[in-house]
N, C-alpha and C positions, 0 to 999 in steps of 0.2 A: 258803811260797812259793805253793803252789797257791789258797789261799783268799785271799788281797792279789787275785789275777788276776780271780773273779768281780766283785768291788767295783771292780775300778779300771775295768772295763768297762761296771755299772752306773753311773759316773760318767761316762767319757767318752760315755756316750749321752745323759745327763741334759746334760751341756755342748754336742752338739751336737742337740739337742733346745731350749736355750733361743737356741742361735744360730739357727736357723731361726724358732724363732719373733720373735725382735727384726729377725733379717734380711726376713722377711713384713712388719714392721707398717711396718717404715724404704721400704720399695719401697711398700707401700700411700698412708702418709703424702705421698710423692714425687708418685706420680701422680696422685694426689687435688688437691695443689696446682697442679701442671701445671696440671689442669685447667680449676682455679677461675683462674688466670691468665691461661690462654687466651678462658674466658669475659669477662674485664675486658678483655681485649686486643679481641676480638671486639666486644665493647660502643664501645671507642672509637674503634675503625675503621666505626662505624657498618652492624655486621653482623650486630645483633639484630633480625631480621625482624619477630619476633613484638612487640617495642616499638613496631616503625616502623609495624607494621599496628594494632595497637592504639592508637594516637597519629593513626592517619590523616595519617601523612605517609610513606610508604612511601619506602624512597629515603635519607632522611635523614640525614645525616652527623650526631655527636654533638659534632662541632666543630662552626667556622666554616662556612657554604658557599663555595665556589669562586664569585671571582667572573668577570665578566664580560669581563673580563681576561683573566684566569688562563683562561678557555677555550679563547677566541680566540687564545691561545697553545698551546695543547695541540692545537687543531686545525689552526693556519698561517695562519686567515684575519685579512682588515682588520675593524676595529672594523663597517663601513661594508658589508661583506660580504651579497651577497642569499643568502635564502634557503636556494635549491638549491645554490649552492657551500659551503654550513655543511653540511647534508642528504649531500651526495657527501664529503664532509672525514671526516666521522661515518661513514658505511657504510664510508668504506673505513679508519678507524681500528679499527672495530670486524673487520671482516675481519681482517686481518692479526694483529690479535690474537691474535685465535680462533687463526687458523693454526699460530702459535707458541705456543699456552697461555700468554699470558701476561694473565692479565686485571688485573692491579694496574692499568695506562691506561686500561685500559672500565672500570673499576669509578669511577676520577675522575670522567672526562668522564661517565656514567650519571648519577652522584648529581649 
């Protein structure tokens, strides 16, 4: 009886000794991918800086750009609009933003 009990203890250390280690490489493996997903996601949300400055287009979406349309919608004004009512559209788009942390709207209208 007594001698079963040291081995069966060296065993169940050895079984939770290789559970930790498969349950280490499966969390590793996870966030590893996260991460490289996040970086692709990043990429095509146009939010690799260091491409966009190295390409000299700083700003850059990895799409389409927004056009000219699409802004004058985001901002409220007519196609036909001067200047300074685009200018006050803008400062206070970007305000309010800010206020609420929400920058996914300034990060549009920006790029």
């Amino acid at each position: 009886g007594r001698a079963r009990l040291p081995r069966a203890r060296a065993m169940a250390s050895r079984i939770i000794a290789q559970l930790l280690v498969a349950g280490t490489g499966a969390l590793f493996r996870a966030a590893s991918q996260a991460w490289q997903q996040a970086i692709v996601n990043g990429r095509k949300a146009g939010l690799d800086k260091a491409a966009g400055a190295a390409g000299g287009a700083v700003g850059k979406r990895a799409g389409a750009s927004m056009t000219l349309h699409e802004a004058n919608l985001i901002l409220g004004v007519q196609e036909a609009a001067e200047w300074d009512v685009i200018l006050k559209r803008y400062d206070h788009l970007i305000k309010v933003n800010e206020e609420v942390k929400s920058f996914y709207l300034q990060s549009k209208v920006y790029r």
